[in-house]
matplotlib code that plots the C-alpha trace (Angstrom):
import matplotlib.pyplot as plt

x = [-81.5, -79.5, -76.4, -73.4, -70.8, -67.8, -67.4, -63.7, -66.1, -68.5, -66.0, -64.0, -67.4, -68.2, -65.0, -64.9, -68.3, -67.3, -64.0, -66.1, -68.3, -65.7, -64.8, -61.5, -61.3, -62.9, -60.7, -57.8, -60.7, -61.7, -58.2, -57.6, -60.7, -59.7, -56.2, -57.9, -60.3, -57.4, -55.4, -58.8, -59.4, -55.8, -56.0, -59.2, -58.0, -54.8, -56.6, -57.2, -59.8, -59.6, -63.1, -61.9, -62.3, -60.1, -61.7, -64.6, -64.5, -65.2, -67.3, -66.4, -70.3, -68.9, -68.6, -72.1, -74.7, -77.2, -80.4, -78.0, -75.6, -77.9, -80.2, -83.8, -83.9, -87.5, -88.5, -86.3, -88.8, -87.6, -90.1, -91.3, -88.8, -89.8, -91.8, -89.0, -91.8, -95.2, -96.9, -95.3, -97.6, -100.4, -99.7, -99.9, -103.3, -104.3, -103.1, -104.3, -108.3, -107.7, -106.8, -109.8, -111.9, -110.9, -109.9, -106.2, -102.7, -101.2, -98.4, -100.3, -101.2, -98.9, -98.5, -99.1, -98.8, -98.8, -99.3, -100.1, -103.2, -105.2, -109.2, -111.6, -114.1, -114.7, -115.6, -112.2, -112.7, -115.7, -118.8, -121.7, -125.1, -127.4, -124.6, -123.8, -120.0, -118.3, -116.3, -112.9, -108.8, -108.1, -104.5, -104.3, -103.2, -104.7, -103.1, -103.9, -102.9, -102.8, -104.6, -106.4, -105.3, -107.2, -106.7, -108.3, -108.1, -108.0, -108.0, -107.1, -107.4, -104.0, -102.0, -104.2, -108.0, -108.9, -111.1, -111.9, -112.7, -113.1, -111.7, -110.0, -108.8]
y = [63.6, 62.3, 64.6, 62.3, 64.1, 62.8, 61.4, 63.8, 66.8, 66.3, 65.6, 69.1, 71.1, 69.3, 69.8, 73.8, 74.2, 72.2, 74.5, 77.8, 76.8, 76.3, 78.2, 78.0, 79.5, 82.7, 83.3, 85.0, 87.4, 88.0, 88.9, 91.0, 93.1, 93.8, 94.9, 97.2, 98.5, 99.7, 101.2, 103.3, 104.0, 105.6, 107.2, 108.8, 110.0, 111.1, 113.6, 115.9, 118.4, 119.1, 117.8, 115.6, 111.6, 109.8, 106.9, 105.1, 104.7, 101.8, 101.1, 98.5, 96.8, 95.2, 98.8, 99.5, 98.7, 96.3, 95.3, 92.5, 94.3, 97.1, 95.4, 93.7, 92.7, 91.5, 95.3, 96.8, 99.5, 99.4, 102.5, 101.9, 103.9, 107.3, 107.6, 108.8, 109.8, 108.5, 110.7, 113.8, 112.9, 112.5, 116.0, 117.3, 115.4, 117.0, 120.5, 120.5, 119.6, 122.3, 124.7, 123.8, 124.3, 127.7, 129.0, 129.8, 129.4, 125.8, 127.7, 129.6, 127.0, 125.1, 122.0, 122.1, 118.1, 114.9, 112.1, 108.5, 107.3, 104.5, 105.0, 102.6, 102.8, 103.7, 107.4, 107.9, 109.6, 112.1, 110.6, 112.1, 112.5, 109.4, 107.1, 103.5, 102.3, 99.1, 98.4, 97.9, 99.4, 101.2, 103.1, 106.2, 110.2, 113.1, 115.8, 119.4, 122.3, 125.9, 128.6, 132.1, 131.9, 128.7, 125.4, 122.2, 119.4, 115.8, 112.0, 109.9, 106.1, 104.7, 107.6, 107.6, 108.6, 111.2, 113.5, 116.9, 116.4, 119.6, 123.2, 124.4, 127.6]
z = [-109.6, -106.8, -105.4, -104.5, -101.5, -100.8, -97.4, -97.3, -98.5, -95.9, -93.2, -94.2, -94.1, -90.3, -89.0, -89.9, -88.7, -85.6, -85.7, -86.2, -83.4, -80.7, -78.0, -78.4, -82.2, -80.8, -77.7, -79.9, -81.5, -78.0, -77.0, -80.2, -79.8, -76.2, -77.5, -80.0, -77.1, -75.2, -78.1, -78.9, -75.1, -75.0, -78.2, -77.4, -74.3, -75.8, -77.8, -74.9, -74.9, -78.5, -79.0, -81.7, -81.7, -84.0, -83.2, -81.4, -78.1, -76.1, -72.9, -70.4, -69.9, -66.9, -65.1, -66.0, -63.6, -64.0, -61.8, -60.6, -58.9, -58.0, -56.1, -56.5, -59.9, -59.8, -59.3, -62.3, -64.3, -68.0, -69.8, -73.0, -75.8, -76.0, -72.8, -70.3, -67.4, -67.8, -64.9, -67.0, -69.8, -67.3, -66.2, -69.4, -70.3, -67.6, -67.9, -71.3, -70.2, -67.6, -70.2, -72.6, -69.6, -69.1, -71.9, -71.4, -72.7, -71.0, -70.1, -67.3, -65.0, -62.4, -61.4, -57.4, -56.2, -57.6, -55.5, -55.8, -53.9, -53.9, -54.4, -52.6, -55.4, -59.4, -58.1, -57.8, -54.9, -56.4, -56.0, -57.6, -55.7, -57.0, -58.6, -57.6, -57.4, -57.8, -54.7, -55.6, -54.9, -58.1, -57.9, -59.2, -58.9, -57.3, -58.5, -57.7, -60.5, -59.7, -62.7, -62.8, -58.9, -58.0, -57.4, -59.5, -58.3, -60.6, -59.9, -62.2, -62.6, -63.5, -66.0, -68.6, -67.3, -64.7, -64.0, -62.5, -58.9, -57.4, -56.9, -54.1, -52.8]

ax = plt.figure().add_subplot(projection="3d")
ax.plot(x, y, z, "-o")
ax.set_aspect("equal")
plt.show()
């Protein structure tokens, strides 16, 4: 079954997709939606402190910074959604070994220091008697917690392994 068109059909449907395309046919959209943004900017702040919104309000993306106007963009750290501070879950990975280990309540020990350090080799910094390591720069954490009036002290490899390197005072 062959479908005819008719070449004025065909022509109508190009010239409103051409139409709908333009740049020109969205420029008095543009303009309106600004117009509104400004009527719901005042309204809003016409309402005072009531705590009541009668409408949306809008925010200006151009007075928002981004990593172009702030500065090195090649740098810029996005975190994944839902992971606010990655070293905070390391902390508590941590903490929580620490607690297992001794046999108390999380809540009772301290975070002391964390600091970023480089180790020279896969001991992390803790070499055990007898053991061969592989020579290589593998960033991680020493961090130093603070229970039952001691101090532990981890290294970690990245923020997700670690281990307990020694206790202190």
């Amino acid at each position: 079954m062959k479908t005819k068109f008719n070449i004025s059909s065909l022509f109508l449907l190009i010239s409103m997709i051409v139409i709908s395309c333009s740049p020109q046919a969205s420029q008095p959209a543009q303009q309106k939606n600004s117009d509104e943004n400004k009527e719901v900017t005042q309204s809003t702040s016409q309402a005072g402190n009531s705590g009541q919104i009668s409408q949306p309000s809008s925010i200006n993306l151009k007075d928002v910074p981004t990593s172009e106007t702030s500065g090195d963009a090649k740098n810029t750290v996005i975190p994944a959604p839902g992971e606010r501070d990655p070293e905070a879950k390391l902390i508590h990975n941590i903490s929580l070994d620490l607690s297992n280990r001794l046999g108390i309540d999380i809540s009772q020990i301290q975070l002391i220091e964390i600091s970023s350090v480089s180790w020279n080799d896969t001991s992390l910094g803790c070499p055990e008697e007898g053991l061969e390591y592989t020579q290589e720069v593998i960033d991680g954490y020493k961090v130093i917690l603070l229970a039952n009036d001691k101090e532990y002290i981890y290294h970690s490899n990245g923020l997700t392994s670690f281990i307990l390197c020694g206790q202190g005072n």
